[in-house]
C-alpha positions in Angstrom: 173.7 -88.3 83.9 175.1 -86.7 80.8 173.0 -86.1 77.6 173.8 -88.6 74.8 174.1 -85.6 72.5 176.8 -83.8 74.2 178.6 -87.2 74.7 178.3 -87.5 71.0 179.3 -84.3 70.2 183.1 -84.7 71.3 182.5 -88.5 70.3 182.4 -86.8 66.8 185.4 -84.3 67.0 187.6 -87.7 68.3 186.2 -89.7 65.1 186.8 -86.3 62.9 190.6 -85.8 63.7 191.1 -90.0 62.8 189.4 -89.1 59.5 192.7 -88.4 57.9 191.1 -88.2 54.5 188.1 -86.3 55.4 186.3 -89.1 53.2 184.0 -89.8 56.4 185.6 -93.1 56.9 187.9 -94.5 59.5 190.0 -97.3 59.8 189.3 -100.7 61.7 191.9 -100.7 63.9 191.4 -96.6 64.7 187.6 -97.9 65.9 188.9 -100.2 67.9 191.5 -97.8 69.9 189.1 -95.4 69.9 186.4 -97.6 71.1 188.5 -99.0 73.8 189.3 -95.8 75.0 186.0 -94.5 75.5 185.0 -97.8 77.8 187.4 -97.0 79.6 186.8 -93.9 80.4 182.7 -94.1 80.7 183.7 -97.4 82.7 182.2 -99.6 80.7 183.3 -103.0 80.2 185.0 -103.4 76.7 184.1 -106.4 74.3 186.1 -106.3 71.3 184.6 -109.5 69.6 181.2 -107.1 69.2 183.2 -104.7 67.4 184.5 -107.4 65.1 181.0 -109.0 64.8 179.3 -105.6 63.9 181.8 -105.2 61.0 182.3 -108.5 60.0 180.8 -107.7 56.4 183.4 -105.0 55.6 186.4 -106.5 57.1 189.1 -105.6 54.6 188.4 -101.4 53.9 187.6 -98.4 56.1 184.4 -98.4 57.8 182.1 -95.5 57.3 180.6 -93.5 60.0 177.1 -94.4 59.6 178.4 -98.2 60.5 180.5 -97.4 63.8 177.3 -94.9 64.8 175.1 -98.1 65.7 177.9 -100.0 67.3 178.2 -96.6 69.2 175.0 -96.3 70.4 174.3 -100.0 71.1 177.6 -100.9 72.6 178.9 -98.1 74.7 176.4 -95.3 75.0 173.4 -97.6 76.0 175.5 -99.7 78.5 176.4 -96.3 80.5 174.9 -96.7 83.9 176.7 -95.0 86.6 178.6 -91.2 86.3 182.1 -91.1 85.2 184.2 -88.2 85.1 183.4 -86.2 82.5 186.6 -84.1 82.1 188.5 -87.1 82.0 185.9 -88.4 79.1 186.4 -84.6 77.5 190.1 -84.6 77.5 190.4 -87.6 75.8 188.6 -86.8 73.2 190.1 -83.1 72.7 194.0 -85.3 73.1 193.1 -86.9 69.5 191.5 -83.7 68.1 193.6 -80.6 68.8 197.1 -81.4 67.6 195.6 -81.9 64.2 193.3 -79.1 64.2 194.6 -76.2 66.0 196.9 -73.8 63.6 200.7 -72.8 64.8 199.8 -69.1 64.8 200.8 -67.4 68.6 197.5 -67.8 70.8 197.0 -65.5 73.7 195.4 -68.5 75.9 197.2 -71.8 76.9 196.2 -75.3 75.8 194.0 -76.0 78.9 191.8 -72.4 78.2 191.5 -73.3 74.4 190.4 -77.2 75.7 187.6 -74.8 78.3 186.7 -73.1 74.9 186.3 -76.4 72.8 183.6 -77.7 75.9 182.0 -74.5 76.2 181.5 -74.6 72.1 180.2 -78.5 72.4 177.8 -77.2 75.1 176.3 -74.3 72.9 176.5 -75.5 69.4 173.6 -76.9 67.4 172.8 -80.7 67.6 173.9 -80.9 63.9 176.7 -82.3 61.8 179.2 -80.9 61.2 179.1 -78.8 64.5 178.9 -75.1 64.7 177.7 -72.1 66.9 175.8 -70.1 65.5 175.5 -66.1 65.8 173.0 -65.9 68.6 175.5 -68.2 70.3 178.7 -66.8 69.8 177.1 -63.4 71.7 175.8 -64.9 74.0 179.0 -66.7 75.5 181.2 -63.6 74.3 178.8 -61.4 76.5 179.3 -64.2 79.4 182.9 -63.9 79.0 183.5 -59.8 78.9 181.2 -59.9 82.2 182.7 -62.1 84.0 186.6 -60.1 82.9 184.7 -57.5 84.3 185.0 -55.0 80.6 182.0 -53.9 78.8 180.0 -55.3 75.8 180.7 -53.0 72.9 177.7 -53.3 70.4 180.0 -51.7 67.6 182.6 -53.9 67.7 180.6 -57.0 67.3 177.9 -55.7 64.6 181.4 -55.1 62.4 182.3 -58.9 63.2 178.9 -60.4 62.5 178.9 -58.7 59.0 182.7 -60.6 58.9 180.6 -63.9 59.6 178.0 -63.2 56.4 180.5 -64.4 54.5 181.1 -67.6 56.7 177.1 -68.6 56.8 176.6 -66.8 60.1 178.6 -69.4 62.2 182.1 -70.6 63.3 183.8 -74.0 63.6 185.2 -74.8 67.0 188.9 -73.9 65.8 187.2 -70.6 64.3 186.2 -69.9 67.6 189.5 -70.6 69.4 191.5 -68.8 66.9 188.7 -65.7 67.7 189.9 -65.7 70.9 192.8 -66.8 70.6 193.9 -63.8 68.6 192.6 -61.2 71.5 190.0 -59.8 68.9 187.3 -58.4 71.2 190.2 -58.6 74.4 192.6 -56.2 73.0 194.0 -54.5 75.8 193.2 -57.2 78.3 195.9 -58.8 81.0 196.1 -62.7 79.4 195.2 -63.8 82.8 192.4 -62.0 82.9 190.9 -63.8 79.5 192.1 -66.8 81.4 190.1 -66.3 84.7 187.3 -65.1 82.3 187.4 -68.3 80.5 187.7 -70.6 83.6 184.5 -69.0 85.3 182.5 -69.1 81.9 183.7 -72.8 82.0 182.6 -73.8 85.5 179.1 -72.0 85.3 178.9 -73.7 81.5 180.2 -77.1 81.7 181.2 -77.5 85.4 177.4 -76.1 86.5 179.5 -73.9 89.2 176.6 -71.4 89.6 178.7 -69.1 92.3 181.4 -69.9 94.3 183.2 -67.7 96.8 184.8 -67.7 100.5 182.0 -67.5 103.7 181.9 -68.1 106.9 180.1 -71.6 108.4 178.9 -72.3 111.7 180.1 -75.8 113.1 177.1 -78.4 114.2 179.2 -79.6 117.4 181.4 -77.5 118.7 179.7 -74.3 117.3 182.5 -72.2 116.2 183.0 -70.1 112.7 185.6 -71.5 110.3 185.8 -70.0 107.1 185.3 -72.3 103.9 185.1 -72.1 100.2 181.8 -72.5 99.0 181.0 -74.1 95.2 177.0 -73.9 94.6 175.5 -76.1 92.2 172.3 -76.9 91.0 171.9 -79.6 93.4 174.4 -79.0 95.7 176.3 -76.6 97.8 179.8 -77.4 98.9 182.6 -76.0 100.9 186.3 -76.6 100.7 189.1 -75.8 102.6 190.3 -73.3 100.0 189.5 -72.7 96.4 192.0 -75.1 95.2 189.0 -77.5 95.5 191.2 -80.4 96.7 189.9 -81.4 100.4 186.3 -81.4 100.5 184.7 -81.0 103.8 181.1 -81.6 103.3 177.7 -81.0 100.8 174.9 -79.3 101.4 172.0 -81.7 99.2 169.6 -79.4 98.2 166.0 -80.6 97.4 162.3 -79.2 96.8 161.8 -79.2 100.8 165.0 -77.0 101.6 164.8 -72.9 101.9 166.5 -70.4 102.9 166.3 -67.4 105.2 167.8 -64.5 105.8 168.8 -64.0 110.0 169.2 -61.3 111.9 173.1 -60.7 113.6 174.1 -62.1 116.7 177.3 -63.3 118.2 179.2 -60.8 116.6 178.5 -62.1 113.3 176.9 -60.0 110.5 175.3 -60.9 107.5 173.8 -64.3 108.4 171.7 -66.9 106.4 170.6 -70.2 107.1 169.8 -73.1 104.8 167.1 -75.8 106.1 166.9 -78.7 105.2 165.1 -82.0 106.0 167.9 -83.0 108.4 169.6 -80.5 109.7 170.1 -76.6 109.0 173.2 -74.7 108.1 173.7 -71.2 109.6 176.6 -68.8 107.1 178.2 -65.4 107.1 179.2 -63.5 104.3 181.2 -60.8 104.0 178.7 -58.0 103.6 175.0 -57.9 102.8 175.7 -57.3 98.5 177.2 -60.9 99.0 174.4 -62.0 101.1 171.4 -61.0 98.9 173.1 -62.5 96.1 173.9 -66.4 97.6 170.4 -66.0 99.0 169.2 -65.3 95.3 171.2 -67.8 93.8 170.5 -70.2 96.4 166.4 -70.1 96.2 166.6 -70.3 92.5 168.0 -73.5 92.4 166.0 -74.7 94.9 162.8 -73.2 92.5 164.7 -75.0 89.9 164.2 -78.2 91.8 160.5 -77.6 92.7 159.6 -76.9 88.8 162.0 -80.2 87.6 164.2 -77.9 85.6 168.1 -78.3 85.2 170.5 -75.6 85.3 169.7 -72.1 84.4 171.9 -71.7 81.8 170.9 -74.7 80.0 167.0 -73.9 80.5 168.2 -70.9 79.2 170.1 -72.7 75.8 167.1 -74.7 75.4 164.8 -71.5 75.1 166.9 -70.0 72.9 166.6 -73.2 70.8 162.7 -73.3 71.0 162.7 -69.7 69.9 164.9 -70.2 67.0 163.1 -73.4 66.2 159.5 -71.2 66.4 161.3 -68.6 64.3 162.2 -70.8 61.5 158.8 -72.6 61.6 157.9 -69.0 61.2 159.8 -68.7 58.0 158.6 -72.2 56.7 155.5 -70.8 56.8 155.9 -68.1 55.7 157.5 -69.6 52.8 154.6 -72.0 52.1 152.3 -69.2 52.3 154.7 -67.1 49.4 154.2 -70.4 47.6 150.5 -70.4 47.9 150.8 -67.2 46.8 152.9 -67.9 43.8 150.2 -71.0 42.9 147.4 -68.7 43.2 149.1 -66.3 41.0 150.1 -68.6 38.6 146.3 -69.8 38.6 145.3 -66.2 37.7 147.6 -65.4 34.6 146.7 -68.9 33.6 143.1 -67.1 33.7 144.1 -63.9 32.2 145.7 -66.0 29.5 142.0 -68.0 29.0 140.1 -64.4 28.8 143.1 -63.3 26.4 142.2 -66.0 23.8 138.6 -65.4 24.6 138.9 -61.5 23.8 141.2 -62.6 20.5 138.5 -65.0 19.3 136.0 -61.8 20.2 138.2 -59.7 18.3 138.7 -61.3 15.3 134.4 -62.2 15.5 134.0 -58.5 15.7 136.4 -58.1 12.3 134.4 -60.5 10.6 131.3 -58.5 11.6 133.3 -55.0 10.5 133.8 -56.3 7.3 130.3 -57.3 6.8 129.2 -53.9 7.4 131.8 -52.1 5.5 130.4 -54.6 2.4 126.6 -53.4 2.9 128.4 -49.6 3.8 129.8 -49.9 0.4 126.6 -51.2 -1.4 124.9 -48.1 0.2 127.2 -45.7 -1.0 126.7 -46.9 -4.8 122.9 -46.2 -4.5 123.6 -42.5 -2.4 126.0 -41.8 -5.6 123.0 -42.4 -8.2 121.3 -39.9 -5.9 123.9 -37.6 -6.0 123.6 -37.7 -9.4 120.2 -36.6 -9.6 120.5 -33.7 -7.5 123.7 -32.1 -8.9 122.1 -30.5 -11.5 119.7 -29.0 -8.2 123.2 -28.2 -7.1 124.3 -26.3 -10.1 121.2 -24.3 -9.9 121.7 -23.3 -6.1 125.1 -22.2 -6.7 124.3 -19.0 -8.6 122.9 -18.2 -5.5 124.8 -19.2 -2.9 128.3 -17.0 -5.4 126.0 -14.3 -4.0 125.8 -15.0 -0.9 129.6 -15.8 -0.6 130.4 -12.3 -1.9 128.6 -10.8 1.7 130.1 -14.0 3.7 133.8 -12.9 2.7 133.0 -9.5 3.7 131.7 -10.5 6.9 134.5 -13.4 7.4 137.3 -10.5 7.0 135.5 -8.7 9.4 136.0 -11.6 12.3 139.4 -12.3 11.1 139.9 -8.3 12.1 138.6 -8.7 15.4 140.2 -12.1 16.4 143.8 -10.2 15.4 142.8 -7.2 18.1 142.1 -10.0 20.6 145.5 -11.9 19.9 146.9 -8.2 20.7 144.7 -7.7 23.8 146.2 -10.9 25.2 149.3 -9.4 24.4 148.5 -6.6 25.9 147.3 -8.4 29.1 150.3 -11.1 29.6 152.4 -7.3 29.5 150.4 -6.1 32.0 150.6 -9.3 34.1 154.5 -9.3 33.6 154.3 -6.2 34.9 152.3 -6.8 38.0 154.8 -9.6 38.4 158.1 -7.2 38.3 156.4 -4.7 40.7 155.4 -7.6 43.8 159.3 -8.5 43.3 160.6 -5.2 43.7 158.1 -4.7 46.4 160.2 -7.8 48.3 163.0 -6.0 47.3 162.3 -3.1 48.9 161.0 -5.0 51.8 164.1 -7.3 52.5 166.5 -3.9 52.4 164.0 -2.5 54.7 164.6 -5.5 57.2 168.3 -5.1 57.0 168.6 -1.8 57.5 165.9 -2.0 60.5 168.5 -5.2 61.8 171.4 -2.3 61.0 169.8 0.3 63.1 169.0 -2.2 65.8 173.0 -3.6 65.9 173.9 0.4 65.3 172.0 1.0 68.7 173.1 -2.1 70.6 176.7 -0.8 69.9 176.0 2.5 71.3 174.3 1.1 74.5 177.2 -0.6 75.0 179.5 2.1 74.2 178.0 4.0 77.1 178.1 1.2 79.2 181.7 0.9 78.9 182.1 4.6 79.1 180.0 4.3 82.1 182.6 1.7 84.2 184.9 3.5 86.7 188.2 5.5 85.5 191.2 3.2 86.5 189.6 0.6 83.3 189.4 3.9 81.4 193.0 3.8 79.7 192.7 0.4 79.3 189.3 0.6 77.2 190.2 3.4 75.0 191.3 1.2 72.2 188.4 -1.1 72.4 186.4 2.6 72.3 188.4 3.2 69.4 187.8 0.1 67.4 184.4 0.0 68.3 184.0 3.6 66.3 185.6 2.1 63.9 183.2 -0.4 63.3 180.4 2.1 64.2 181.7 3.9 61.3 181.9 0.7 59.1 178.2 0.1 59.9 177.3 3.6 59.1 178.9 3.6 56.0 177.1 -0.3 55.4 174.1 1.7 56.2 174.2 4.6 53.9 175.0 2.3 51.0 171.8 -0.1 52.3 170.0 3.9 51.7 171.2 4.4 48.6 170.5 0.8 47.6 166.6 1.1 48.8 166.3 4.3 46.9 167.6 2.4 43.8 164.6 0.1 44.5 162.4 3.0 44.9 163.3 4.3 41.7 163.0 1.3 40.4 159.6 0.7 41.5 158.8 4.0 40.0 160.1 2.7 36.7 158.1 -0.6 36.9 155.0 1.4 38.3 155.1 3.5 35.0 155.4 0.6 33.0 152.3 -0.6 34.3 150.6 2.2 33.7 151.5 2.4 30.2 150.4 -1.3 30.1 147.3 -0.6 31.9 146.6 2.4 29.2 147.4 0.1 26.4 144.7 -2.6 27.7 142.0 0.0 28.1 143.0 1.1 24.7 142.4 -2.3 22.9 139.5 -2.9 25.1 137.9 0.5 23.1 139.0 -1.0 19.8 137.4 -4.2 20.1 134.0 -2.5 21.8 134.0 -0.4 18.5 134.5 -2.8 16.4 132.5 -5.0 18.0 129.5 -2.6 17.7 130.2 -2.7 13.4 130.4 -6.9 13.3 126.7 -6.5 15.1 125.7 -4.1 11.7 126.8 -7.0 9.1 123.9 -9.7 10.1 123.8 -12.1 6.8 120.9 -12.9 5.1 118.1 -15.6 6.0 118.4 -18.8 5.2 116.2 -21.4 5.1 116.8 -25.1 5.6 116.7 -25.4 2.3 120.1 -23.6 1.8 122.4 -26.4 3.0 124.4 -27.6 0.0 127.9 -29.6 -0.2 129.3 -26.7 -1.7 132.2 -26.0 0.7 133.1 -24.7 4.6 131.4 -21.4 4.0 128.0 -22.9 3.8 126.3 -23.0 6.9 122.9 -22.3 8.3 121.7 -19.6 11.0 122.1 -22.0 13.3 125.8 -22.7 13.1 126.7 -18.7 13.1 124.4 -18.3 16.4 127.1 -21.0 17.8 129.5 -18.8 17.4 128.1 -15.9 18.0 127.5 -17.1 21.3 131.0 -19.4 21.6 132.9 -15.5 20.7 131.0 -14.0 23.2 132.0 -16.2 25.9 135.7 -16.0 24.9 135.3 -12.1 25.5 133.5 -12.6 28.7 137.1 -14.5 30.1 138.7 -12.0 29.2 137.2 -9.5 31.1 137.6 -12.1 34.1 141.0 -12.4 33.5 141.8 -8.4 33.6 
């Protein structure tokens, strides 16, 4: 018994083409015709009076879809009950369809391939309205069909097509696909009749549920002699023919969970034997060599495994597992997507958060201003009362600074002094980065020196492959003399371009000798001037030590200006110059 969904499926393509508007809505009279027809193909006895009762409340417009679906299903599709032929059943509904819908352009396959197409499309398109196949699908039968015209699957070709189908929602119509095909895109090259046969054997194993089929040899149950038939295995059958034009039947082999099948050994001049056992009788066969063999005993015990598990036909346990895994990817996704939503909720949650502390720090900010100003206020207030003290002690002050103009008279002295020595250590730095620059100039000419000392060494080495196999050549026996005297001769040449390469890579290194010798002097000089400054500042260094100011007590500090500072202070930096010398010294 057929599905009900792949009834409906060409059910729907019959109903589309009557849609003349494409409003979804068909005529009255169209349902009828079209209702008729399909009793009488499903052989199903047609009552017209439910038709008009079903649509008695709309009786004067077009009827919509969604009205003629539960007439369908309550009036024709429940009341199937024995098997009708289901090409007849398909060709009706492709007669109503594919005038309308197939284009004028010059198709490499005839109308009964592109009809094998539009079932093969039914079988593997989504159980969705309107229909379509879907990437996975489309490979997956246009792998089926360059297999079986015996060409191979190009990878290349059909990545460059599925970025064609991004812009087509990753999935064709059913007139898509026939054009596809039609137009010889991924057969270019290919006999027409050889897309034919490769669409007819897709279309039995598909729609037909022709597993193999092929010519074999069968042993006769009562007078015992060979006769060569064509065999047609099915899921739940195996039968032979007379030939392959399938028109006079001679018998069926009923398969069920209690048959097997075993290989046999040959005898009677036969090779290549099997037999099928079943619960009434066994069935001994020949095929033509053992490749053939092993593959109907293969296709043979799967269908009978089929059987045992309750499964249908491998190709459409294999459609519905590639719908389950689709299915399981996209519940995937969903979740996935409810998750990212989560996500987004949660985060949403958070800046609402981060929005709550924001107010909360702004209401902490602008508690912490009031507090500032309050303290700037009582800052103020004691400011006023430190002036009146200031007051008081500036004529203390005026007093103190007879002193301290004294003082400041041996501070200057000593402060020109530092100056003087910080000026001989800007020069000493000077003198140092000269130095380093120097170091610098020598390590590259020493790579310099060192990368012309590896080509010459590469120079001599080529200089002295040449020459071993100048001798060699010189060495070979005197009838190839004469004929080697001008390779001889260009090979001097080139000895004596290589030479002269070499004397200029000589006079080149000795220009980076000299060089080095210039840049080796240089850093001498440098070196000389460093130790020179390094003399100056330990001498003056020595005369900054004599000038040691005078003592001064606590007492001393006034607000008098930057030059007022205790012994303190001037140990600091004492100490903090001494340290800067100290680097340096490192550094040289």
């Amino acid at each position: 018994m057929w599905l009900r969904e792949e009834l409906l499926k060409s059910i729907w393509h019959a109903f589309t083409a009557l849609d003349v508007d494409q409003r979804g809505k068909v005529s009255k009279s169209q349902l009828k015709v079209l209702s008729h027809n399909l009793c009488t193909v499903m052989k199903i006895p047609h009552d017209p009076v439910a038709l008009e009762e079903h649509f008695k409340d709309d009786d004067k417009g077009p009827l919509s879809n969604q009205g003629y679906m539960p007439y369908l299903n309550m009036f024709i599709l429940d009341k199937v009950r024995q098997e009708f032929d289901i090409m007849e059943f398909n060709k009706m509904c492709w007669t109503l369809c594919c005038k309308k819908n197939i284009s004028a352009k010059q198709l490499l396959i005839s109308d009964n391939d592109a009809f094998k197409v539009w079932c093969i499309f039914n079988f593997l398109s989504e159980d969705k309205y309107p229909l379509v196949i879907i990437t996975e699908e489309i490979e997956y039968f246009l792998r089926k069909l360059t297999e079986a015209m015996g060409s191979g699957w190009s990878e290349e070709k059909f990545a460059d097509y599925k970025l064609q189908l991004n812009t087509k929602q990753n999935c064709l119509t059913v007139w898509e696909l026939i054009e596809l095909l039609g137009m010889g895109y991924f057969s270019k090259g290919m006999n027409p009749q050889t897309l034919s046969m490769g669409i007819t054997e897709v279309f039995l194993e598909f729609i037909m549920d022709v597993l193999k089929q092929g010519y074999m040899m069968k042993k006769g149950h009562k007078r015992k002699n060979w006769t060569e038939r064509w065999f047609v295995l099915r899921p739940r059958s195996l039968s032979y023919y007379v030939c392959e034009d399938l028109v006079e039947k001679r018998g069926d082999i009923i398969l069920d969970q209690d048959c097997c099948v075993e290989s046999l050994p040959d005898k009677e001049g036969k090779k290549c034997l099997f037999i099928i056992k079943c619960a009434d009788k066994s069935f001994e066969i020949s095929a033509s060599d053992k490749k053939k063999k092993q593959e109907w005993i293969q296709a043979t015990q799967t269908c009978i495994q089929l059987l045992r598990l309750g499964l249908s036909s491998p190709h459409r346990e294999a459609r519905l597992r590639r719908r389950e895994l689709r299915q399981k990817q996209q519940a995937e996704e969903e979740d996935l997507a409810e998750r990212m939503k989560q996500l987004q909720v949660a985060s949403e949650n958070k800046q609402r958060q981060l929005e709550a502390m924001r107010k909360k720090m702004e209401e902490a900010a602008e508690r912490a201003a009031i507090e500032e100003h309050r303290r700037k206020k009582t800052q103020v207030d004691l400011q006023d009362r430190y002036r009146l003290d200031l007051e008081r002690e500036k004529m203390v002050r005026q007093q103190m600074e007879e002193q301290v103009a004294q003082k400041s008279g041996e501070l200057e002295q000593y402060l020109q002094r530092v100056r003087e020595l910080e000026d001989m250590y800007h020069r000493l730095e000077e003198a140092l980065e000269d130095e380093r620059q120097a170091k610098q100039d020598e390590e590259a000419m020493r790579k310099l020196q060192a990368r012309l000392l590896e080509e010459e060494a590469a120079k001599r080495a080529e200089l002295e492959q040449m020459h071993l196999q100048q001798q060699r050549v010189l060495s070979r026996t005197e009838a190839e003399k004469q004929e080697l005297v001008a390779e001889r001769l260009a090979k001097e040449r080139d000895l004596q371009a290589a030479m002269l390469q070499l004397d200029s890579l000589e006079r080149e290194r000795h220009g980076a000798l000299e060089q080095y010798e210039k840049v080796s002097r240089k850093l001498e000089r440098a070196a000389n001037k460093t130790k020179t400054w390094k003399d100056k500042v330990a001498k003056h260094e020595g005369l900054v030590r004599l000038i040691q100011p005078g003592h001064k007590g606590p007492q001393r500090i006034t607000n008098w200006g930057p030059a007022s500072f205790t012994d303190a202070e001037l140990e600091l930096r004492k100490k903090s110059w001494q340290e800067r010398k100290n680097q340096g010294a490192e550094a040289q």
